[in-house]
C-alpha positions in Angstrom: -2.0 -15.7 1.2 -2.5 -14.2 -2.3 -2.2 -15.3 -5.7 -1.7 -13.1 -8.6 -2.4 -16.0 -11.9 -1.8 -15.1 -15.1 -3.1 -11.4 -15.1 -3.7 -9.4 -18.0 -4.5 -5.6 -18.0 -4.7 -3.3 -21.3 -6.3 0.0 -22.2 -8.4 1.1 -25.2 -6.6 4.1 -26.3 -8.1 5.3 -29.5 -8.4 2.3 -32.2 -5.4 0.7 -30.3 -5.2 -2.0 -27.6 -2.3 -1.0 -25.0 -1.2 -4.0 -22.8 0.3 -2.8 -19.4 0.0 -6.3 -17.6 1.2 -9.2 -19.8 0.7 -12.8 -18.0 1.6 -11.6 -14.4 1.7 -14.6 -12.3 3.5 -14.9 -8.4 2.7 -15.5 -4.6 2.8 -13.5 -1.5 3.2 -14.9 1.5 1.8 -14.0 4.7 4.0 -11.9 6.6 6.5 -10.9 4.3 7.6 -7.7 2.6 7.5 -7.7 -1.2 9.3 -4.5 -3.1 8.0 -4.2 -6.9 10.9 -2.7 -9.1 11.3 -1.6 -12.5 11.9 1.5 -14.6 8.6 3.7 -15.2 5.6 2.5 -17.3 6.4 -1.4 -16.3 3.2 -2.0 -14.6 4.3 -1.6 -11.4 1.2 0.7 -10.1 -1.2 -0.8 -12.1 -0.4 -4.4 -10.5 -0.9 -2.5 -7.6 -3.8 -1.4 -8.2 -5.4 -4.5 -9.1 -4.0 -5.8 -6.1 -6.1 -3.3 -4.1 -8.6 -4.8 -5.9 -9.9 -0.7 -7.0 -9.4 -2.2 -10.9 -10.3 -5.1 -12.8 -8.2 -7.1 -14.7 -8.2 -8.4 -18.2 -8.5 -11.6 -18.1 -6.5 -13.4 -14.8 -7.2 -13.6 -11.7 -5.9 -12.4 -8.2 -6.7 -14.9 -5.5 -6.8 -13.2 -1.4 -7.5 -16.2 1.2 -9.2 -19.0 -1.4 -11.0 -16.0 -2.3 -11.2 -15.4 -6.0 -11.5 -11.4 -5.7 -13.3 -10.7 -9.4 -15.6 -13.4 -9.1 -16.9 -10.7 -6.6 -19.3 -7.6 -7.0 -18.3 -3.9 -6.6 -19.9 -3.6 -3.4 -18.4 -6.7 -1.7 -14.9 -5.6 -3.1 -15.4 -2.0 -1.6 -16.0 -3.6 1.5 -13.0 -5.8 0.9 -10.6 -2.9 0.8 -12.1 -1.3 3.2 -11.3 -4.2 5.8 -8.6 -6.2 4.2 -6.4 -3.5 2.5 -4.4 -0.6 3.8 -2.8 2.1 1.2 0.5 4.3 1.5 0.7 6.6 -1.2 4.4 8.7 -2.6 1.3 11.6 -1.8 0.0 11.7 1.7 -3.1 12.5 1.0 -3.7 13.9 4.6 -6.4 15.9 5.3 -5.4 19.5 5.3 -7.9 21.2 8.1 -7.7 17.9 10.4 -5.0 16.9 13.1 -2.5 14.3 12.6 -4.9 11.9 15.4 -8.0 13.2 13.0 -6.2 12.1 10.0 -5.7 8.5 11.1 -8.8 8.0 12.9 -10.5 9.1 9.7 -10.7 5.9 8.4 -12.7 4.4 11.5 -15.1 7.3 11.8 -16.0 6.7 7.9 -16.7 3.1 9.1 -18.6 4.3 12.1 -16.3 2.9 14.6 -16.4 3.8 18.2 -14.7 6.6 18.4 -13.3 6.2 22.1 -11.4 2.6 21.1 -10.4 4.0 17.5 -8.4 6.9 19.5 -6.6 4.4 21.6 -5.4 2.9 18.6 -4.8 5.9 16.6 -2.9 7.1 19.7 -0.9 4.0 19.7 -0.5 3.9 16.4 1.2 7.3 16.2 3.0 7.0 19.1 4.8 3.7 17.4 5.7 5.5 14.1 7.6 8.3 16.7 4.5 11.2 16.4 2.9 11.4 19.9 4.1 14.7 20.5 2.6 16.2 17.0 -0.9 14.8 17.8 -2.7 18.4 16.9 -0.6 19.6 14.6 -2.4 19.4 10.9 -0.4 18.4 8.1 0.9 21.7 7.2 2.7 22.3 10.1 4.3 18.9 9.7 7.6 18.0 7.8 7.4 15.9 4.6 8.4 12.8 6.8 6.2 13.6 9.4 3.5 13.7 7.1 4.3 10.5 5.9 4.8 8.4 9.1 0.8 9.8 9.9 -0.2 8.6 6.4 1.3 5.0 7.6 -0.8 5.2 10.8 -3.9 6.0 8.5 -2.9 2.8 7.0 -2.6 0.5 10.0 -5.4 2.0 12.1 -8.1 -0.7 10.8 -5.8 -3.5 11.3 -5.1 -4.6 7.4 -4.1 -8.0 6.2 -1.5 -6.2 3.4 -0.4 -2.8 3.0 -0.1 -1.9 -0.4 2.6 1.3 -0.8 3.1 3.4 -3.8 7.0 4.9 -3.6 5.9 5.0 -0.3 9.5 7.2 0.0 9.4 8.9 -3.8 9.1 12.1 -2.2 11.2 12.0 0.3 15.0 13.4 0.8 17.2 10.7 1.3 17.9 10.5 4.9 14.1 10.6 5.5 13.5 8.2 3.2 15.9 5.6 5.0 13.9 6.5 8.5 10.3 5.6 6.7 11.6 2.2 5.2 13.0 1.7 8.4 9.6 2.4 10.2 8.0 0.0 7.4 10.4 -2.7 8.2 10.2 -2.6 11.8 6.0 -2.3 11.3 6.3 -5.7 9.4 9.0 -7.4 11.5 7.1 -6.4 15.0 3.4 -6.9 13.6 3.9 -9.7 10.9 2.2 -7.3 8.7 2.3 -8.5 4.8 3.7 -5.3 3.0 4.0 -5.1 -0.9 5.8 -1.6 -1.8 6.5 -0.4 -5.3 9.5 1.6 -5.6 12.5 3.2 -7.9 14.7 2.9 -5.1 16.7 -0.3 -6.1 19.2 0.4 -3.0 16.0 0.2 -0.4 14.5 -2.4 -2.2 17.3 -4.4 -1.8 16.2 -4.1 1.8 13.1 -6.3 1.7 12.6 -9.5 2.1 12.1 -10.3 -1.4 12.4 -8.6 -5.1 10.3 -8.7 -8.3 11.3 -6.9 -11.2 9.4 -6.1 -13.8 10.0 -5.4 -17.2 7.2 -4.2 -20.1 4.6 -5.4 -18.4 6.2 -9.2 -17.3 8.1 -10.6 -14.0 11.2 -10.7 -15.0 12.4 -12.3 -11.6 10.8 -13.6 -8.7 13.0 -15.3 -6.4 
């Protein structure tokens, strides 16, 4: 499904060159779920990133379907997120004066969807991740793992490919954190959706279906 080829990402900072991404090369497959670790300032959310395709690399290249993304203008890889990709940040990023069903059907309306079949499947979507009785509520008057599992239905509501997640459970106690990786894992098992997930948490890690660890900016395995 995707193909990350010798990917190369540094900054200008001041008269110096920083490398972040030093020769990152691996596969995802369709269907599986792929955790990211390594300690802080790795890579790990820049690879991310540029698997989002909302940064360019280097040099490298990241191909999605036969589809050499950066070959590809700004506009057609907004549009390529926009269908294709899903996001989970450790920061819900809800929307603080909309309900939970407002805050996953969000994503549709900006699209212009129709708004009567984009509630059935925000309503489904929330009632599978355990929320269907906190439909009005907004996200203030929802727990930190409430707020989470409606940040996940954002994320599924267009019907991604991949789901990219960003310590999808960094801010999390640890009891709550073990229920969302559950919900992520059950999401891929049940729907075959392709989940990458970047994360300090080696023991849920350990969880998925496969590991990369990184280390200054290289793979440093990839079973």
């Amino acid at each position: 499904m995707i193909q990350v080829i010798d990917l190369y990402r540094s900054f200008k900072m001041a008269e110096k060159e920083l490398g972040i991404l030093k020769g990152v090369s691996f596969e995802i497959q369709k269907g599986e779920m792929l955790a990211i670790v390594g300690a802080s300032g790795v890579g790990k959310s820049t690879l991310l990133t540029l698997l989002g395709a909302l940064d360019r690399p280097t040099s490298g290249k990241i191909i999605f379907d036969g589809v050499d993304l950066f070959s590809q203008s700004d506009s057609e890889l907004a549009l390529f997120r926009n269908q294709k990709i899903g996001f989970i940040f450790q920061f819900h990023h809800l929307l603080h004066d909309f309900s939970a069903l407002e805050n996953v059907m969000m994503p549709g309306l900006i699209r212009r969807m129709d708004p009567k079949n984009l509630k059935t499947s925000a309503l489904e979507l929330l009632k599978a991740v355990g929320l269907s009785h906190r439909l009005d509520h907004k996200p203030g008057e929802l727990s930190g793992g409430e707020q989470q599992r409606v940040a996940i239905a954002r994320a599924l509501v267009l019907s991604p490919q991949l789901i990219l997640a960003d310590e999808p459970t960094g801010n999390l106690d640890t009891h709550t954190s073990d229920e969302v990786f559950d919900l992520l894992k059950t999401l891929n098992e049940k729907r075959g959706i392709t989940f990458v997930l970047v994360t300090h948490n080696e023991k849920l890690s350990l969880q998925a279906g496969r590991l990369i660890k990184m280390i200054d900016g290289t793979i440093s395995s990839s079973p």
